[in-house]
C-alpha positions as CSV (number, residue, x, y, z in Angstrom):
1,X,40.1,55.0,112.8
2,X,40.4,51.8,110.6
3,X,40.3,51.6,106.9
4,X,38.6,49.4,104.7
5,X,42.1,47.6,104.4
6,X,42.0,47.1,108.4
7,X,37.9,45.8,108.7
8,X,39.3,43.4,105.1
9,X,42.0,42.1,107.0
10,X,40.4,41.3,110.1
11,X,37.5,40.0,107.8
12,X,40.1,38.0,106.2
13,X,41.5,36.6,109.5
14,X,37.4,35.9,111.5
15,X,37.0,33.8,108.6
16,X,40.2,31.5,108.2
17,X,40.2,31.0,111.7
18,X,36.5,30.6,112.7
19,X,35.8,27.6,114.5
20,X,32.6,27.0,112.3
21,X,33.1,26.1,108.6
22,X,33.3,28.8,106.6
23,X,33.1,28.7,102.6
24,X,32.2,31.7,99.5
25,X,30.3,30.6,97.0
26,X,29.8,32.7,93.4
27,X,27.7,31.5,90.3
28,X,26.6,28.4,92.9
29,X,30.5,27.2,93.1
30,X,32.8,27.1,95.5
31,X,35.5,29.6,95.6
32,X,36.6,30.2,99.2
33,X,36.9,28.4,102.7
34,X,38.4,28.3,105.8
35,X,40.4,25.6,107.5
36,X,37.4,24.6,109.5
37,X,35.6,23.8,106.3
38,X,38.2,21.7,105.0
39,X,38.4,19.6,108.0
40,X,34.7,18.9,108.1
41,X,34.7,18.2,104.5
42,X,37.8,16.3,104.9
43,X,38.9,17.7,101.9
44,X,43.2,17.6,101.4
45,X,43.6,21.2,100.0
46,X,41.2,24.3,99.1
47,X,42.2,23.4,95.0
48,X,39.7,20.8,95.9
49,X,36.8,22.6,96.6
50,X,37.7,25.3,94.3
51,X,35.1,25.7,91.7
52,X,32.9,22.4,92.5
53,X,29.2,23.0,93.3
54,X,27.6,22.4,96.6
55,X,25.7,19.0,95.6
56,X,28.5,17.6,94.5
57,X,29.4,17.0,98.0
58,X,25.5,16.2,98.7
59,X,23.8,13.0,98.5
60,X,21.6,12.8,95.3
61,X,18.1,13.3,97.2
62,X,17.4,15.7,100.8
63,X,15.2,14.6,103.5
64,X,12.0,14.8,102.4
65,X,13.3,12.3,98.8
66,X,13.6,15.9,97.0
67,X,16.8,16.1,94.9
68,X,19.4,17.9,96.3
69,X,20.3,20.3,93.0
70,X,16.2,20.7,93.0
71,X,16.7,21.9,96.9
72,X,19.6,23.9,96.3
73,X,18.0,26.1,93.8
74,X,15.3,26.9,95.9
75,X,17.5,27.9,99.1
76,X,20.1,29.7,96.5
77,X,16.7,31.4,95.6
78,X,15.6,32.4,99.3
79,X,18.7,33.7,99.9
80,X,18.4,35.6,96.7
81,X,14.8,37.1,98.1
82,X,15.6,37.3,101.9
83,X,19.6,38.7,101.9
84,X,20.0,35.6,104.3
85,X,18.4,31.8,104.9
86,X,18.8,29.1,107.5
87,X,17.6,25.7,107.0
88,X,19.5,22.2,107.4
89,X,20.8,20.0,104.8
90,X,22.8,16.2,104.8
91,X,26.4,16.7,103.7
92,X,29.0,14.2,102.3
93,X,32.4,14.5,102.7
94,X,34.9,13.8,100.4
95,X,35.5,10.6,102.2
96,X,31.4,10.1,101.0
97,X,30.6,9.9,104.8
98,X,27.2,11.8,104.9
99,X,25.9,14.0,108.0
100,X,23.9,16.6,108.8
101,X,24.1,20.0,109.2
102,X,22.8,23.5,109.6
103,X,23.2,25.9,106.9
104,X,23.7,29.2,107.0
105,X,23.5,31.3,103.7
106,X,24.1,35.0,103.6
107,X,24.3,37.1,100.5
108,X,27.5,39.8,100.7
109,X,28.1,41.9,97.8
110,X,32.5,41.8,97.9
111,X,33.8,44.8,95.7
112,X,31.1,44.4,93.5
113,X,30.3,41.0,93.1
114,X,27.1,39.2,94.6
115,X,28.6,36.2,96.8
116,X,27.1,33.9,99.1
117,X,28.6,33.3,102.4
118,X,28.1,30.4,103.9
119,X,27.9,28.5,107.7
120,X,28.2,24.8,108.1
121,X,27.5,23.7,111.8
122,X,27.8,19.7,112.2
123,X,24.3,18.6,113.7
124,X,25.7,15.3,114.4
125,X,27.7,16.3,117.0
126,X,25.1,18.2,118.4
127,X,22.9,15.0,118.0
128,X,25.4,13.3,120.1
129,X,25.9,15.5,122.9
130,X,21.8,15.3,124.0
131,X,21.4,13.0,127.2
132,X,19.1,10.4,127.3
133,X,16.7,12.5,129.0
134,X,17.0,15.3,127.0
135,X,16.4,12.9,123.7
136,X,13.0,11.6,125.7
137,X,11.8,15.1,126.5
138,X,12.2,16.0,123.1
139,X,10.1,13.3,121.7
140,X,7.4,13.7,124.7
141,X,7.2,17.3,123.2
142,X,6.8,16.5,119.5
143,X,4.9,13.9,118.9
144,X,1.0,12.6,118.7
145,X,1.4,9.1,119.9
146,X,1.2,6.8,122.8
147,X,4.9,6.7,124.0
148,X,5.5,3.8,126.5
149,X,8.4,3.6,128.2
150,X,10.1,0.2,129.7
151,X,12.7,-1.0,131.7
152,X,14.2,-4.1,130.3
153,X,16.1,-5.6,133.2
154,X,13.1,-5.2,135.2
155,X,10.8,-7.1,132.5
156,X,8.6,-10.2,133.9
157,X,8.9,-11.5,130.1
């Protein structure tokens, strides 16, 4: 049967080696990540993002023109209400490259203190990988308007 020990250190080792950026965050600070995270933040060490809040590394305003410290307190919020909260958010690295991503917060209580883990999944690369068709298809499916589609080298103009 495993101890607590055992499910901590295999915990422990999910977490530095996940593929997906991983990162703790306590009192709305950094204070853990993995590897993963620290390549996609292209940060140099985890000293770095050690105690730095998650706008910092957020351009000032969200899709939508709301600020990002104003959107952050209402997802630290849901997650506050709902244990857990998805939603997607535009990043910037510490290069001040910005991209998007998904965001996945989960509250854990950790030996007694309240702590929020969190998923970082680069949409961007996922933006990339569509085909042409599958880009079309999605627009054909979500929007309203007239969508006309031509052939350049086959133009009479």
């Amino acid at each position: 049967m495993e101890t607590i020990d055992d499910l901590s250190s295999a915990y422990h080792d999910m977490f530095d080696n996940a593929s997906d950026a991983m990162l703790l965050i306590k009192d709305e600070k950094f204070i853990s990540c993995n590897a993963a995270a620290l390549s996609m933040l292209k940060a140099r060490s985890r000293s770095q993002l050690h105690q730095i809040c998650p706008t910092l590394l957020s351009p000032e305003r969200q899709a939508g023109g709301i600020s990002s410290k104003e959107k952050a307190k209402q997802m630290f919020q849901r997650v506050a209400e709902k244990g857990s909260y998805k939603f997607e958010w535009v990043h910037r690295d510490f290069e001040g490259v910005e991209f998007p991503v998904e965001v996945s917060l989960t509250h854990i209580n950790l030996r007694g203190e309240n702590l929020i883990h969190v998923v970082l999944r680069d949409l961007d690369e996922q933006y990339h990988r569509l085909s042409h068709d599958e880009i079309g298809e999605l627009v054909y499916q979500n929007t309203n308007d007239a969508i006309m589609i031509a052939d350049s080298k086959k133009s009479n103009y």
